[in-house]
N, C-alpha and C positions, 0 to 999 in steps of 0.2 A: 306539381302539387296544386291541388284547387284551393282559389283561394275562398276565405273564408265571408258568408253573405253579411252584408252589412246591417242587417237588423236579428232578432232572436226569433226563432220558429219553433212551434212547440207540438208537441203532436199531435192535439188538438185541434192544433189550424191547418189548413194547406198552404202549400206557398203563395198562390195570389191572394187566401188573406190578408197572409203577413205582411206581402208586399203591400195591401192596399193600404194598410193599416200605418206600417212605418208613412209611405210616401203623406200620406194624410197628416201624420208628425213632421213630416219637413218642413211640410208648404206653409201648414198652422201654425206651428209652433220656433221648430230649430232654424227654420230662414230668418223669419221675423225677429228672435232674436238675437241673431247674426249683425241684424242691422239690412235685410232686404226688404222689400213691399211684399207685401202678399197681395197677388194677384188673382181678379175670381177664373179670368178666363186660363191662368197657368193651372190652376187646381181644377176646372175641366176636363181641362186634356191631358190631366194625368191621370185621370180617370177612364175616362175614353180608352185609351194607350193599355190599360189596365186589362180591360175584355180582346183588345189585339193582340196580346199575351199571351194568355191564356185560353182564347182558340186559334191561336196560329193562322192568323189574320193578315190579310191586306189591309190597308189603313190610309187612307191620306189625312194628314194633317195638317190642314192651313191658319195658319196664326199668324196674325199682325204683327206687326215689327214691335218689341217689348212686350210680349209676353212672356217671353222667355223659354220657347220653347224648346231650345238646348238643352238647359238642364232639365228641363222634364224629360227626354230621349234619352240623356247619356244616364240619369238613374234608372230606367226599365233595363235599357241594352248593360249598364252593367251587373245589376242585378241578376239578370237571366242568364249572363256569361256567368256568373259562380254559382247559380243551381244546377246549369249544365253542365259545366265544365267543361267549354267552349266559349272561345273568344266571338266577342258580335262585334260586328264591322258595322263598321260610318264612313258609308261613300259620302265624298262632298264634290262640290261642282268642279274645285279645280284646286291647287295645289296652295295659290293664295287661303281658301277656307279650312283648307288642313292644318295651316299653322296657325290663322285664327283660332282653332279650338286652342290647342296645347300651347299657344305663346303665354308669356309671364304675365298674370294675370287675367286670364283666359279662364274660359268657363270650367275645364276641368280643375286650374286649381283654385277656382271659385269653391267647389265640390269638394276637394280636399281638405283645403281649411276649414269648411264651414263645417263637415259634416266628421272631420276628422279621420278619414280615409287615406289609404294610403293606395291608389290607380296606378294596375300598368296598363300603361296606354304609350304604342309603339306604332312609329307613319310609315306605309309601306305607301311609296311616292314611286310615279311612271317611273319607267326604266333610264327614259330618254335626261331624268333628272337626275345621273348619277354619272360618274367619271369612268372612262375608258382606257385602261393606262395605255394599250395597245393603238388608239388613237393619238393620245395624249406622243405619246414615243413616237411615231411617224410624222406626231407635226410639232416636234420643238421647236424648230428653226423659223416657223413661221410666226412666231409671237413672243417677245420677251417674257411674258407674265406667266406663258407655257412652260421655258427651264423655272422659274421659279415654284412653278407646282408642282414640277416633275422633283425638284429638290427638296421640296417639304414633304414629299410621300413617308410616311411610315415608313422605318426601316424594313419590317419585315417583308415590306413588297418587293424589295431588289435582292433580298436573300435567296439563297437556294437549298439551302435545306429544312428542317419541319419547322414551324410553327412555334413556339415554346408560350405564345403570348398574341393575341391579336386583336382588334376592335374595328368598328366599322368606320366606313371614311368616305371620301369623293360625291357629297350631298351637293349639290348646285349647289347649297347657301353657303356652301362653304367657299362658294367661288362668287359673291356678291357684285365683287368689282366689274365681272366682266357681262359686257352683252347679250345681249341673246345671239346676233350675230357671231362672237366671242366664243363662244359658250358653244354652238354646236360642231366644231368641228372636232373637239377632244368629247362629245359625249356618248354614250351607248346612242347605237341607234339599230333599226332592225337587220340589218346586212352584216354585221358581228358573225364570224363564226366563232362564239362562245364556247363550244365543247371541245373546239383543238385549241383553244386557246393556252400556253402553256403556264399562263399568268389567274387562271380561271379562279383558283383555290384563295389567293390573296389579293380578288379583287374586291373592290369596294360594294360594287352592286349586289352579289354574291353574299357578304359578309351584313349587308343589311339587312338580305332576305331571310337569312338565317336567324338573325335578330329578332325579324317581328313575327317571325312565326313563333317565337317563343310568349308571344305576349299571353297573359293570363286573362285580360279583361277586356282591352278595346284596340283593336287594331284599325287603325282612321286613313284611307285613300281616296282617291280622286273618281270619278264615277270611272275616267278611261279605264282607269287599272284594273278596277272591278269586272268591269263589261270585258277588257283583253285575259285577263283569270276565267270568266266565264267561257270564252270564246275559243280557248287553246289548253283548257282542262283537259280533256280527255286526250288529243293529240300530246302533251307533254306525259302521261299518263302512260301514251303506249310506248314510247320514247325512254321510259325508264325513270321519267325525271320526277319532283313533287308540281303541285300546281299551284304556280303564284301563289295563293292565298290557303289559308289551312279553314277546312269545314267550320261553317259559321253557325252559332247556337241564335242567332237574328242579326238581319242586315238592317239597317235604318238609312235612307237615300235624302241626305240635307241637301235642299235644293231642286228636289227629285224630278221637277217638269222640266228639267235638262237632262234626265237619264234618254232621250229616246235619239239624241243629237250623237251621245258619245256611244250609244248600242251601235248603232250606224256608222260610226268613227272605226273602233273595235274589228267591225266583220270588214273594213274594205279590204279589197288585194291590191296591190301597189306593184309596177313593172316599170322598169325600168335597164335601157337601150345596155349601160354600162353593168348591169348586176347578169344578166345573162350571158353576154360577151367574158365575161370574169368566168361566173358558174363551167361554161361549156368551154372554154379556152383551159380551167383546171381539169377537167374531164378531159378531155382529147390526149393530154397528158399521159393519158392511164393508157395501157395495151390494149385497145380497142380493136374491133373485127371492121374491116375496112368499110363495108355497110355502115356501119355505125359512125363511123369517120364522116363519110361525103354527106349524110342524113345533117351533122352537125354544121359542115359547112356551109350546105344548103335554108338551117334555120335559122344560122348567123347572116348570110344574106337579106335572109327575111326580112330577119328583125332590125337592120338597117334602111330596107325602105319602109316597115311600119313607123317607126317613129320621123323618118322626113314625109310620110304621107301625112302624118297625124299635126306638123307642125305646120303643114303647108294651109290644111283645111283647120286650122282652131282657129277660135274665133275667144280674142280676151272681154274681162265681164270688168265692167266698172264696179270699182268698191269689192271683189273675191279675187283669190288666186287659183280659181279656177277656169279654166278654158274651155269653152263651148270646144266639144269633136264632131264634125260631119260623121254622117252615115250615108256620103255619097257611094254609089255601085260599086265605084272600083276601090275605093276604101273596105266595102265588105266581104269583096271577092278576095281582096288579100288578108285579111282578118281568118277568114274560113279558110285560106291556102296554109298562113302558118299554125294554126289552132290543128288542123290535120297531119302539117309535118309532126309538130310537136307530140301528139298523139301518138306516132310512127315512131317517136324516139323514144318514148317512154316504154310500147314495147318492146324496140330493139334492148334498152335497159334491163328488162327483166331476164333475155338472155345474156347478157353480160355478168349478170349479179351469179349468173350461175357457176361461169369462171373465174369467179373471183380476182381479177385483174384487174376493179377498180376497188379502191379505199372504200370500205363498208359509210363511215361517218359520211365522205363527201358523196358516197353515193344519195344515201336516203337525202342530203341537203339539195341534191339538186329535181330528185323525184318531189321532192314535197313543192319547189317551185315552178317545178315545172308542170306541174297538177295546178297547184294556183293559177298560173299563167292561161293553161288551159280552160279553167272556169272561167277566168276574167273575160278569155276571149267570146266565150260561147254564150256570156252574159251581155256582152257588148253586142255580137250579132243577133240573139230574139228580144233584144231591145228593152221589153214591156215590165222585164223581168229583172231588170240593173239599171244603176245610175252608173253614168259614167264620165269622167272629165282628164284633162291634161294641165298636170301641173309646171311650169314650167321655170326657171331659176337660169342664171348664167352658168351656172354648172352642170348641169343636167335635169331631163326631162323626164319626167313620171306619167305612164297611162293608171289612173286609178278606176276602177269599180266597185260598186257597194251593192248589197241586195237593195229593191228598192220599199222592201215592209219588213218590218223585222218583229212585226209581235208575234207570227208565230213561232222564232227563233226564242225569244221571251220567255214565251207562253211554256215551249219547253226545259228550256235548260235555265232558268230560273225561278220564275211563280211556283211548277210544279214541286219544289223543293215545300217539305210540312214544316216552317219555320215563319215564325212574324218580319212581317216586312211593311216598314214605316215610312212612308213620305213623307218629308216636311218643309212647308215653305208658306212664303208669303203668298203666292201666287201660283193655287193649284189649280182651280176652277177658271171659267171664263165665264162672267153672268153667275155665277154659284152652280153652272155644270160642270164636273167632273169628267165627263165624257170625252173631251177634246184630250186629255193626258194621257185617260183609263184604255181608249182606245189604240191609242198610238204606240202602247205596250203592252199588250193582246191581255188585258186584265180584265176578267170579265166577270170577278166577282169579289165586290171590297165593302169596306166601309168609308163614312169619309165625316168630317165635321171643319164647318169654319170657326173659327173664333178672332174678332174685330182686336185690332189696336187698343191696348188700352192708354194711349196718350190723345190728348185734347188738340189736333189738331190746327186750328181755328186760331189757337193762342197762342201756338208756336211755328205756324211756318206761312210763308206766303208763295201764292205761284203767279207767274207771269206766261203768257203766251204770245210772246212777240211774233209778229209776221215781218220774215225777215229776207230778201232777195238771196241767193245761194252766193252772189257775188260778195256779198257785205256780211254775211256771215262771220267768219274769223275777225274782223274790224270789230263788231259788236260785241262778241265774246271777250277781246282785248277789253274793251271800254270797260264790261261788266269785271273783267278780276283786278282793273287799275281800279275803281269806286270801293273796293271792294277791300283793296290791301290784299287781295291774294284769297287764302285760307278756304282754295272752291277746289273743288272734282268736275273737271270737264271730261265727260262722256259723248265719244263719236261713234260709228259706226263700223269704222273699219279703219288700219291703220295708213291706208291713203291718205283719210281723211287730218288724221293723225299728225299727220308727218307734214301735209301741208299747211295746218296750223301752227305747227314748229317754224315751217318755212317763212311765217307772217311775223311770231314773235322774237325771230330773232331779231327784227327790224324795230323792234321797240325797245324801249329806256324802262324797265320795270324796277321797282325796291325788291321784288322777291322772286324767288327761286321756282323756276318752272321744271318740273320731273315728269319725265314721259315713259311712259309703261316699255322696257323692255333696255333700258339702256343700262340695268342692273336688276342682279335674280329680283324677283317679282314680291319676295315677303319684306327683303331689303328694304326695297323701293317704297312699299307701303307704311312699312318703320320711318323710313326716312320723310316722308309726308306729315306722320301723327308726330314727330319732336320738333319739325318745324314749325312754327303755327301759322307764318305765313304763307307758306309756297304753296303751290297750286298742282296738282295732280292728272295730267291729263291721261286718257286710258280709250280702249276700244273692246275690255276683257272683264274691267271689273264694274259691269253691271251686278252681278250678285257676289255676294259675301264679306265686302269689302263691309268694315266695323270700325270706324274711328268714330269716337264719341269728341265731345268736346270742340273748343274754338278752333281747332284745327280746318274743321269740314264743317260753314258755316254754308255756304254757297254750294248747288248742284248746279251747273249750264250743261244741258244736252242740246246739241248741235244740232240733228233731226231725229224725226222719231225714227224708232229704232225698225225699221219694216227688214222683213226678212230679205237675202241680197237675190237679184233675179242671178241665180246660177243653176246646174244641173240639178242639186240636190232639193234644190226648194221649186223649183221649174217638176220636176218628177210629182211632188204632193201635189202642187197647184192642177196637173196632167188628168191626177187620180181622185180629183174630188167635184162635188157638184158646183161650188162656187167658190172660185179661188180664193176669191176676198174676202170674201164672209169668214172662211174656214180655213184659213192657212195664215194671210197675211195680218189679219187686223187681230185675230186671237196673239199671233205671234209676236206682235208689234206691241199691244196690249200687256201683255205677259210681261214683257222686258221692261217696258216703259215705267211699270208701279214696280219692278225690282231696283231700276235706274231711281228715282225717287225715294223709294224706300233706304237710299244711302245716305239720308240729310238727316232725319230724328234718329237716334240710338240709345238714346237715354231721355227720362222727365228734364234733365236742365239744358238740352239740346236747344238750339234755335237757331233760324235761318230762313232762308228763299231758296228757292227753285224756277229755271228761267228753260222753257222748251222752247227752242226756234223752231217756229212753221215757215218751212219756206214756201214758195209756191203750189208746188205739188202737194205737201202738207197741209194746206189750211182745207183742204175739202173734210178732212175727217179729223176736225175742231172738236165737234158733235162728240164723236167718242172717245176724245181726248178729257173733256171733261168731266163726263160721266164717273171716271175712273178715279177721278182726282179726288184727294183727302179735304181737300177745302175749293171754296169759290177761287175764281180768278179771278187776276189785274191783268185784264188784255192788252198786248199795247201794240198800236198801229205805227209800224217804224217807216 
């Protein structure tokens, strides 16, 4: 049933009258009552936002930290979800920012108090954040904390006959206690064969999908979900199945200058030595025609010396977990021997399928990988055309490949969609061009507006830019959260970095409580930070989104600036453009750095500092480190 639009529409008006007209009542009137500011630059861009509506517009929306550009987006997108009668979707950058909207307190039920609304608004969260009971069951034995969640499951998951009653369940938050480490060996992940699953119907992932499709107003996910929705629509489509996500009457991308990271994320193929050895070890199983048999033996061999070729020649990248691959001769000779077996096998397959002697599911399961596999490969040998790397883990080794541009993937199977589509961030432009983002997502035809901070700067925050040796770095950060009593966000770059700043403080006598991004689910952890007010946050993830207002997050220390990591995926742009620096790394670095900063003011009674270490390699581009900056500095020569 549609729900009903939140202001009165008369036949006289058209709907983006009315809508002008009510939102013009909120901002003027029903907020400011409320007890909010009115803001000139929120009343703006609710305006702006207003004509991307109603031409079904590209838009980017850049506003300064308190302006409050949330709720100027979640009133148009739900607005336009109840004249259409279609849910609008809010990608945000990461799973952290999905639960800053709807946490207690949060801008939506900002919205509903204030304006007396009653929002459905339902989070359809990566898959990979949901529980696997068929994981979960093959690895009891390997964690105490595992029989404990297998013993709290819902009854109705160990039942076996229908349903009389059920709800959804196995959210990461609901397992806060454990790691990320923890955490992933009972979680969905892609190598699930889901559809033989016998437990399919009363599984959690499943029963939450169902869920937010049903939303009437805002369904809120992470950009990955969005882009893997976009990216395996049609293929789930011809599969029989629904797509991720249910048609959207407007998308809005919070954060949006990270859409083109997780498009690139979304399209990779992943292969892997153990998942083909599985695949074709189930198949051989099947009454196969002897041909068919030795073909398999022969790409199981293969695919045993690809991956000890591929470990012998990688080459590791400081600060990524990704792996430099040779493209030496006899690497690509074998790359082109198995991409041609595999080739051979898939149409040996297609006479197979016609004797139906193998399982119709596990067939198409293994055609569909073994088609991936075959692109990967064929992308890996003309080079120009894929990014490609080796991920590597004590368990097992991943050959990944990506395409290496993706707007014109974009360009088709989203922009062309006739629906509003909203950027919004602090940091969409570089210099106030729009081009470095607009590009990078094959959009070639938008509108766009900045709107500045409306907080004074000058009177509340200070920065420093230490010149710091890379040795004495974790010493100095120490010094600065002991002066300090804690109450700071240190922001690195990666979690090497990370980890060996753990390894410094544990050697220290501190009064407060040090929390490192990933040693519990990630909204947890951020909870856990805003009730302390002393302890200290360290992170290499929550550059954008993170919101804790108040004494909690008085101090920002970033480690070094944040340059993109020399690996395959950022070695590929730097390959394909006229000047790497200029055009890759210092926009990139720039971009992250005023989001990284942008975590220290969140409200008018905020106050604090901000301390960037320039290490050696750092202090050449001082220059545009300060350009950037919301106030003058205190430089200090350590």
């Amino acid at each position: 049933m549609r729900q009903t639009l939140p202001f009165p529409l008369s036949k006289e008006q058209s709907f983006y009258e009315a809508l002008s007209d009510w939102v013009g009542d909120v901002f003027y009137d029903i907020l400011p009552e409320k007890g909010f500011d009115l803001r000139d630059e929120q009343v703006f861009m609710a305006f702006q936002l207003n004509q991307a509506y109603k031409q079904n517009q590209v838009i980017f929306a850049e506003a300064g930290v308190g302006t409050g550009k949330t709720l100027v987006y979640l009133l148009y997108a739900l607005s336009y979800a109840r004249y259409t009668g279609k849910p609008a979707i809010i990608s945000c950058a990461d799973e952290t920012l999905i639960e800053q909207i709807v946490k207690e307190g949060g801008d939506v039920d900002k919205l509903q108090e204030a304006l007396g609304l009653d929002i459905d608004v339902r989070l359809a969260k990566s898959r990979d954040q949901y529980l696997c009971i068929k994981k979960l069951e093959d690895n009891l034995s390997a964690h105490d904390e595992y029989e404990r969640i297998w013993g709290d499951l819902p009854s109705f998951v160990h039942e076996s006959g229908s349903m009389s009653g059920f709800y959804p369940y196995g959210d990461r938050k609901e397992y806060a206690e454990l790691s990320d480490e923890e955490w992933a060996p009972i979680a969905w992940d892609p190598l699930q064969d889901c559809m033989a699953c016998p437990k399919r119907h009363r599984c959690g992932l499943t029963l939450h999908r169902e869920h937010y499709r049903q939303a009437k107003d805002l369904i809120i996910c992470s950009h990955d979900f969005y882009m893997e929705h976009i990216w395996t629509k049609d293929s789930r489509k011809r599969e029989g199945q629904l797509p991720l996500l249910p048609e959207a009457s407007s998308v809005v991308f919070d954060e949006g200058h990270l859409l083109e990271y997780a498009s690139q994320k979304a399209m990779t193929y992943r292969m892997t030595k153990e998942t083909i050895e599985h695949l074709l070890e189930r198949l051989s199983a099947s009454d196969l025609r002897e041909e068919t048999l030795y073909l398999i033996e022969e790409i199981l061999a293969d695919n045993d010396r690809w991956f000890e070729l591929l470990e012998e020649e990688s080459n590791k990248v400081a600060g990524s977990d990704r792996h430099y691959v040779s493209r030496a001769p006899h690497i690509l000779v074998h790359a082109k021997g198995l991409a041609s077996r595999i080739e051979g096998l898939l149409n040996e397959l297609v006479f197979e399928s016609e004797m139906y002697v193998v399982e119709e599911y596990l067939l198409k399961v293994v055609e569909e990988y073994l088609e991936q596999i075959h692109y990967s490969l064929k992308l890996y040998v003309e080079d120009d055309k894929g990014i490609y790397w080796l991920e590597s883990t004590d368990k097992e080794e991943t050959f990944v490949v990506m395409p290496r541009l993706v707007e014109e993937i974009l360009k088709e199977h989203v922009f062309s969609q006739n629906i509003p589509f909203i950027f919004s961030s602090a940091t969409l432009s570089y210099r106030g061009d729009f081009s470095y983002v607009s590009s990078s997502l094959g959009i070639a035809s938008y509108e766009s507006f900045s709107v500045e901070s409306p907080y004074e700067y000058d009177e509340v925050m200070s920065v420093s830019l230490p010149h710091i040796q890379r040795s004495e770095s974790y010493g100095y950060i120490a010094s600065r959260l002991i002066d300090h009593g804690g109450r700071s966000l240190v922001l690195f770059n990666s979690k090497e970095e990370m980890e060996a700043f753990r390894g410094h403080m544990n050697e220290q006598d501190v009064s407060f409580d040090v929390i490192y991004e990933g040693d519990r689910e990630i909204s947890d952890t951020v909870k856990r930070f805003q009730e302390d007010e002393s302890s200290v946050l360290c992170s290499y993830h929550l550059w954008e989104g993170l919101d804790i207002p108040g004494s909690s997050l008085s101090q920002v220390v970033i480690h070094s600036l944040p340059f993109p990591p020399k690996d395959p995926v950022f070695d590929a742009k730097r390959k394909h453009s006229g000047n790497a620096e200029a055009e890759v790394d210092i926009p990139y670095m720039l971009l992250r750095l005023r989001q990284g900063i942008g975590r220290l003011i969140r409200t008018e009674g905020d106050r604090g500092s901000i301390h960037i270490l320039l290490n050696e390699s750092d202090q050449a581009f001082q220059k545009e480190v300060q350009a950037i900056l919301p106030v003058g500095i205190e430089s200090i020569e350590a």
